[in-house]
C-alpha positions in Angstrom: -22.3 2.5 -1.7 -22.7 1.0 -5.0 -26.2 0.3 -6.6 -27.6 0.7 -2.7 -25.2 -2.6 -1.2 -22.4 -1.9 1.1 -18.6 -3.4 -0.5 -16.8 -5.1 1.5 -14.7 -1.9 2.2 -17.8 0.4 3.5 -19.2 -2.6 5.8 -19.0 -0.1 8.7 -19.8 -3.1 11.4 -16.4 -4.7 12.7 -18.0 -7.9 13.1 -19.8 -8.2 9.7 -16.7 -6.6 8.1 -14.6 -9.1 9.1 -16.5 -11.9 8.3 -17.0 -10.0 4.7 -13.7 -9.5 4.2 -12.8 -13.4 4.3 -14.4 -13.6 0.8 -12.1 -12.0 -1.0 -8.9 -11.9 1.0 -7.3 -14.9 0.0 -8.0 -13.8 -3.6 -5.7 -10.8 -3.5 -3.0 -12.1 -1.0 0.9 -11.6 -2.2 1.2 -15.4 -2.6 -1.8 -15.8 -4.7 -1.6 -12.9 -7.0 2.5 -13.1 -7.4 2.3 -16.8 -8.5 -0.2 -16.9 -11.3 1.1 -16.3 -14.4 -1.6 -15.0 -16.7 -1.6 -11.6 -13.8 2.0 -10.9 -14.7 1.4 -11.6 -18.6 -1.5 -9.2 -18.9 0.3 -6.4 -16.4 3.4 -7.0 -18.7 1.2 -6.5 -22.1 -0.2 -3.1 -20.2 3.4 -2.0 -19.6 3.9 -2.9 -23.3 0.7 -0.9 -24.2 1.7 2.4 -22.5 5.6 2.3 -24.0 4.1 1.9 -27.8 1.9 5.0 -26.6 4.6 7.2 -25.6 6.7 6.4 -28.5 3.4 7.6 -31.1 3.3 10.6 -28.7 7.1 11.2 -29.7 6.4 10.5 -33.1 3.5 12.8 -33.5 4.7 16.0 -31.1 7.8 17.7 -31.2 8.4 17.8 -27.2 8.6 14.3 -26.7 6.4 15.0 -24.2 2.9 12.9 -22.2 1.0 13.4 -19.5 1.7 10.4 -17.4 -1.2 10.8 -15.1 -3.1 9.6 -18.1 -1.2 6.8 -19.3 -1.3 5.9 -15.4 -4.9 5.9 -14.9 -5.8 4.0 -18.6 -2.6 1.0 -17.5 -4.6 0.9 -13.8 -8.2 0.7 -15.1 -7.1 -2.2 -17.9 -6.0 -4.5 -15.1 -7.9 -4.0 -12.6 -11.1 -4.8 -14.8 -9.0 -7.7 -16.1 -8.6 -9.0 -12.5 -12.2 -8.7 -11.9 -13.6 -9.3 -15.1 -11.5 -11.7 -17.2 -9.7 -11.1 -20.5 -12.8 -11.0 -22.4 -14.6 -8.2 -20.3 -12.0 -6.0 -19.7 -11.1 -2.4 -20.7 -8.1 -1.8 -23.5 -8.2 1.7 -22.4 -4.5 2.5 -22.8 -4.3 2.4 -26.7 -8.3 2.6 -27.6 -10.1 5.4 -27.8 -13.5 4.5 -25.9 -16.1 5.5 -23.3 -13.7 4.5 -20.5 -11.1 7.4 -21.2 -13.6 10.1 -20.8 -15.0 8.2 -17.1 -11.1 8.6 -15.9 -11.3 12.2 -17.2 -14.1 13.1 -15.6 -13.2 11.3 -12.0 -10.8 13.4 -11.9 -12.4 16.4 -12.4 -14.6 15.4 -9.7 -12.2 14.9 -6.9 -11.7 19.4 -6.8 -14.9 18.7 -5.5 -14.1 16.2 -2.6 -14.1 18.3 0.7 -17.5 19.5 -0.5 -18.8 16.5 -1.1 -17.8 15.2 2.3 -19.1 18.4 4.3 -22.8 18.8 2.6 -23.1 15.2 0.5 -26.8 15.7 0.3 -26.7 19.2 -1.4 -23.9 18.0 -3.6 -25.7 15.2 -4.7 -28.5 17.4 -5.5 -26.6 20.1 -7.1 -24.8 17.4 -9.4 -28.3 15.7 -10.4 -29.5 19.5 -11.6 -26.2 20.8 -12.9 -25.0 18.0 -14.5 -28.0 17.7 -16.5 -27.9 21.5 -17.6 -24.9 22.0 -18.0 -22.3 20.2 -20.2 -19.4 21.7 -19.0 -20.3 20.5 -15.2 -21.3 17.1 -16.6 -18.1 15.5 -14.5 -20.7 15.9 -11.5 -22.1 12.7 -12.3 -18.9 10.8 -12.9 -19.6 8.2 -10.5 -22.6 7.6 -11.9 -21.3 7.0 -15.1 -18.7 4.7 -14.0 -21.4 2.7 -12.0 -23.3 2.6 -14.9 -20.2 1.1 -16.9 -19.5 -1.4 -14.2 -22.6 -2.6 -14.2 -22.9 -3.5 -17.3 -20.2 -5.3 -17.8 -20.8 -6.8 -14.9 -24.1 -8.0 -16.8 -22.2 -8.9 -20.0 -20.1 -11.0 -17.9 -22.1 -13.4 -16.0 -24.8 -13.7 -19.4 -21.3 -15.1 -21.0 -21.2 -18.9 -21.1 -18.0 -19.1 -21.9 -17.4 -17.1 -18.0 -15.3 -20.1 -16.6 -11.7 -18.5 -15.2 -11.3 -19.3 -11.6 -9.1 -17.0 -11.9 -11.2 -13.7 -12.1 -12.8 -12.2 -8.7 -16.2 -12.1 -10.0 -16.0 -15.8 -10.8 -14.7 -16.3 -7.1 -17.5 -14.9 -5.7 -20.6 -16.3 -7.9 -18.6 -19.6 -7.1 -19.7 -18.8 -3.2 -22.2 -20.7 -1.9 -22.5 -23.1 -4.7 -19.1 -25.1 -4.5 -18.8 -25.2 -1.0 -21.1 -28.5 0.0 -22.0 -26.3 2.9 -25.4 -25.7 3.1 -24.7 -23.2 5.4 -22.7 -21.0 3.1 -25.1 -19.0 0.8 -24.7 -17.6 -2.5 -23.9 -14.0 -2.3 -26.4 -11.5 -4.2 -25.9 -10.3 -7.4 -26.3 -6.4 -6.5 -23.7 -6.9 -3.3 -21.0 -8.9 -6.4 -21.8 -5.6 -8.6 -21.1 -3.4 -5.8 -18.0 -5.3 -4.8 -17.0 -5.6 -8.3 -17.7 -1.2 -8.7 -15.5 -0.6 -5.3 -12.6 -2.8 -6.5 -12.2 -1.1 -10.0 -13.0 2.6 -8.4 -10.2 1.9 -5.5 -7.8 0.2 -7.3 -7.5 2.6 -10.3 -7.5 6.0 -8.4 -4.6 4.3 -5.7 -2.1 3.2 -9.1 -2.9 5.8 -10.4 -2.0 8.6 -8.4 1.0 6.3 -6.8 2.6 5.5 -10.5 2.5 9.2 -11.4 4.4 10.6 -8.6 6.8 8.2 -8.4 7.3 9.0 -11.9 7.7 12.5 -11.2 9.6 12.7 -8.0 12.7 10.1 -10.1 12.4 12.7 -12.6 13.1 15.6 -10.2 15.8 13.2 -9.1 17.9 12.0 -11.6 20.7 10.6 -10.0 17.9 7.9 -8.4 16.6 7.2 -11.6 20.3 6.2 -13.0 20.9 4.4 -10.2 17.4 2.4 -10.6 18.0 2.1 -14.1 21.4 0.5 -13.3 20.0 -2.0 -11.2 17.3 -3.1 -13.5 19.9 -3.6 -16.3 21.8 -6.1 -14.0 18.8 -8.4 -13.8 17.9 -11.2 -16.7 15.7 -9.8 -19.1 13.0 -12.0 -20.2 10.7 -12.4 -23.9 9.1 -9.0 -24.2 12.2 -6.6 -23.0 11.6 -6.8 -18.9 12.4 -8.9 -16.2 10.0 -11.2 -14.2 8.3 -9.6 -11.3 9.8 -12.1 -9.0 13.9 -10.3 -10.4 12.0 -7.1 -10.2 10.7 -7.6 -6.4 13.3 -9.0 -5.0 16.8 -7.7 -6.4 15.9 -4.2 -6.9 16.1 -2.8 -3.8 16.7 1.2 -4.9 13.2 0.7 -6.3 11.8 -0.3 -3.2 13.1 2.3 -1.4 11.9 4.9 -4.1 8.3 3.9 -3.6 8.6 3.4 -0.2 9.3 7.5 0.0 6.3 8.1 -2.4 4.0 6.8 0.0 5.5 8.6 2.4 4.9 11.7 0.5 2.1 11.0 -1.5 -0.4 8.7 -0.1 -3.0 7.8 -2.7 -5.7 8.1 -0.4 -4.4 10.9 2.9 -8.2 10.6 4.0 -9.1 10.7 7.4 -8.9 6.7 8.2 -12.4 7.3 9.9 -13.4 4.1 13.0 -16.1 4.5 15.2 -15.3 3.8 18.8 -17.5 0.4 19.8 -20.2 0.5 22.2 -19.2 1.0 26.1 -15.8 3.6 24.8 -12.8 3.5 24.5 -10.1 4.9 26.0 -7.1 6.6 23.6 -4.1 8.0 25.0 -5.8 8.1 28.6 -8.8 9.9 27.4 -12.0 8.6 27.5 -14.1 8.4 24.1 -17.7 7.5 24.0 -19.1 4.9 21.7 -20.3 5.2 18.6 -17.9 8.2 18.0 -16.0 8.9 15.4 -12.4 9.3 15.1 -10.0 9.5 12.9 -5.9 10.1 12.3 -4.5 11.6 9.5 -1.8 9.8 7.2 -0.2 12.3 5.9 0.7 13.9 9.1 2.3 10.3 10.6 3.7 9.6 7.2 6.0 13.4 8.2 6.7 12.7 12.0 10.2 14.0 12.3 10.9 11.8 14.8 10.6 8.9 12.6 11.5 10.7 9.5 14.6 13.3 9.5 13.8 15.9 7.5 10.2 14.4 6.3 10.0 16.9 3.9 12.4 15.5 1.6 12.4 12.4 -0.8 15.3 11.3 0.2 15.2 6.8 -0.6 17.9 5.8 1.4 16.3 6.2 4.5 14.8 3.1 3.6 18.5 2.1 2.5 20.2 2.3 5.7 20.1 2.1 9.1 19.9 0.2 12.2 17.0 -2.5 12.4 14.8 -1.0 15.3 14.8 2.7 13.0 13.8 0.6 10.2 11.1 -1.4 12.1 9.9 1.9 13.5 9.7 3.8 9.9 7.7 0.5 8.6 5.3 0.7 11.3 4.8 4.4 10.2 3.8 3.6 6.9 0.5 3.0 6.2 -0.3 4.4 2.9 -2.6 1.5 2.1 -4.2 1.7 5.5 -3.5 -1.0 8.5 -5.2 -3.5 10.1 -8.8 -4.9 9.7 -9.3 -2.2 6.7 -5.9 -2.3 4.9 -6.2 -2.3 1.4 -6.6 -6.1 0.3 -5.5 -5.1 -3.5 -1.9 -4.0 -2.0 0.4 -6.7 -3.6 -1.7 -6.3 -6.9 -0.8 -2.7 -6.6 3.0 -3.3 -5.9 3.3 -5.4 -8.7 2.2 -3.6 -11.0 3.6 0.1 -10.3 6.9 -1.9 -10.3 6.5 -3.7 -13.1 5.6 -0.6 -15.0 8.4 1.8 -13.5 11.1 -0.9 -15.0 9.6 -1.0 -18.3 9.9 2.9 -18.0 13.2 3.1 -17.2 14.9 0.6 -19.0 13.8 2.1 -22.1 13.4 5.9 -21.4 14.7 8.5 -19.0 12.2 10.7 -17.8 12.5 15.0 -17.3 10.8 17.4 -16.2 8.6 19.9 -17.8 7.6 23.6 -17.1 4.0 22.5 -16.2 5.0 20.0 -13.8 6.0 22.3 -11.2 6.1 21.5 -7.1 3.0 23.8 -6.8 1.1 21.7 -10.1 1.5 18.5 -8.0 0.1 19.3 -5.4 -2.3 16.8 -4.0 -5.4 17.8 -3.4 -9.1 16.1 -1.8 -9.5 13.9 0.9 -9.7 10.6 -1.0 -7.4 9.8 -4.0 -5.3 12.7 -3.2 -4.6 13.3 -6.8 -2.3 16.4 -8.1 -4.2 19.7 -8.4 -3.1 20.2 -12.1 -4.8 16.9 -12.7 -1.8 15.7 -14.7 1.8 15.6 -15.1 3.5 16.2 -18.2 7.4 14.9 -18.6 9.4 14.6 -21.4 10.7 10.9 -22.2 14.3 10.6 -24.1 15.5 7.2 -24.7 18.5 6.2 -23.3 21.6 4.0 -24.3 21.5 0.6 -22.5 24.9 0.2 -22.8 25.7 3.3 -20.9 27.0 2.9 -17.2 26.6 5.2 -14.2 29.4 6.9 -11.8 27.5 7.3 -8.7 28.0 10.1 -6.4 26.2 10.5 -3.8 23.4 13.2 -3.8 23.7 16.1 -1.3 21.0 15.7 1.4 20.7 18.2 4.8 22.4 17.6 7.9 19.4 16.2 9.9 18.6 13.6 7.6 22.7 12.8 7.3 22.7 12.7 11.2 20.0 10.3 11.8 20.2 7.9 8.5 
């Protein structure tokens, strides 16, 4: 909970969810977001933003070398806060050095602490409150707070602001509520509930790009040949003012790099919580047993994400699973893959997600090829918590080395094991 109101995401009621979850659902679905212009312009300055950083890094080091993870989190943070916010409240965190670089450093920091936090919340809370205050070197404790504390004031700044007119931003959607409608009715939402919904939506939405954009990062750079072959199919498309493609060439006639993050979920859900519901009242009966109401239950992602009887060898990143195959096994691998949830609590900010991890990985890769580096290691990335799953080294460093665009690819086919040759 944010400044003591429920988002729309932690309405625990199914019925008062629901009806919640109609105020901002329309705002974030694929045909809305995909079709206004100013989204992709300020995704496409961001993408902009974070190759001009890498090429100073290059400049100024010797290694040619960047944590991604960073550059991931700063991109995420600058539009999702222009989503909610507008142009003239959001963050420029990618190339500024400001307040909102040490938050994202300190977040992460804080999600070692996860399964703690989950088991005893009450201690922890009380534990942060004294040891963040005592100690600087534990002052990550209070991260969340700080980031509340951020949120809300831009969320002040912003609706003081006379010149706050875009239609366009979700906190103007929802202080429109109630007041446009000629419903009486319909009544305007409270303004701690919009700065709670407001907090939640820039929390969720960086943590989930952030984490997703970094390992896809790092898995096509522990697999070159599906980098070439990603960066081949991006060259093939029209490139527009600004060196990339639209989203719309990006989406829809680049199907290597659909398959490549369709594997990253797999692999690396942003968030392989435990998907928590609570049984209604009068139970339920799962799988022919019997569960009273008001209990608790929950599945775990990760583990359906590596059924091997939906996924050959579900160890492996192997894309072309998603490639091939007949059309019930690629129905059934779909239905499998929830990394942004399913149902009634599926993540709402999903196609703003998509768009912009795409958007981001072809400005990459048409400009750079990405390598490995001895600290980002199988046992570095790791993901760890129970929440935003982030990589237990809490970065990931790769070297970027510019490539010739007018260099061509010979493809051969990468080895892969028997079981997944067998079944894909």
């Amino acid at each position: 909970m944010g400044y003591n109101e429920r988002s729309i995401f932690a309405t625990q009621p199914y019925k008062e969810h629901r009806e919640r979850r109609k105020l901002t659902s329309a705002f974030y679905q694929a045909s809305a977001v995909y079709k206004r212009p100013e989204i992709e312009g300020r995704i496409r300055d961001r993408v902009q933003a974070v190759l001009n950083q890498i090429h100073l890094e290059q400049n100024n080091t010797e290694t040619s070398e960047t944590d991604v993870y960073c550059l991931t989190d700063r991109f995420a943070l600058d539009n999702i806060t222009y989503l909610v916010l507008g142009p003239s409240h959001c963050s420029q965190t990618v190339e500024c050095r400001c307040q909102e670089r040490q938050i994202l450093r300190e977040l992460k920091y804080l999600q070692l602490c996860g399964p703690f936090r989950l088991r005893f919340p009450l201690v922890f809370t009380l534990l942060s409150q004294i040891s963040g205050t005592l100690f600087p070197s534990l002052s990550y404790l209070q991260a969340e707070d700080r980031l509340a504390d951020w949120s809300y004031r831009r969320f002040t700044e912003a609706i003081r602001d006379p010149a706050l007119s875009d239609p366009h931003t979700l906190l103007q959607r929802l202080l429109k509520i109630g007041h446009d409608q000629g419903d009486d009715k319909t009544k305007a939402l409270d303004y701690k509930f919009i700065a709670a919904e407001v907090l939640d939506n820039i929390n969720a939405a960086e943590a989930t790009v952030a984490v997703t954009a970094t390992y896809l990062i790092w898995r096509l750079s522990k697999h070159p040949w599906w980098q070439r072959r990603l960066r081949d199919e991006l060259r093939a498309l029209p490139i527009q003012k600004g060196g990339l493609p639209s989203f719309a060439d990006i989406n829809n006639h680049v199907p290597v790099l659909e398959a490549c993050l369709r594997e990253v979920t797999r692999l690396h859900p942003a968030s392989s919580g435990r998907a928590e519901r609570v049984i209604p009242y009068g139970g339920h009966t799962l799988s022919g047993v019997y569960v009273p109401g008001k209990t608790i239950v929950t599945t775990s992602v990760v583990s359906l994400h590596r059924d091997e009887n939906i996924f050959p060898a579900p160890d492996q990143f192997f894309p072309k699973r998603w490639l091939e195959g007949s059309e019930l096994d690629l129905k059934k691998r779909n239905a499998h893959l929830i990394p942004f949830g399913y149902g009634g609590r599926i993540c709402l900010g999903k196609p703003f997600a998509i768009m912009e991890i795409k958007m981001l990985a072809a400005g990459l890769y048409l400009r750079y090829e990405t390598l490995l580096t001895a600290s980002s290691t199988t046992e570095s990335m790791k993901q760890c918590s129970t929440h935003d799953a982030v990589p237990r080294a809490l970065q990931c460093v790769i070297q970027f080395r510019d490539v010739n665009l007018g260099e061509t690819s010979d493809y051969v086919l990468p080895p892969c094991s028997e079981q997944v040759a067998e079944h894909i």
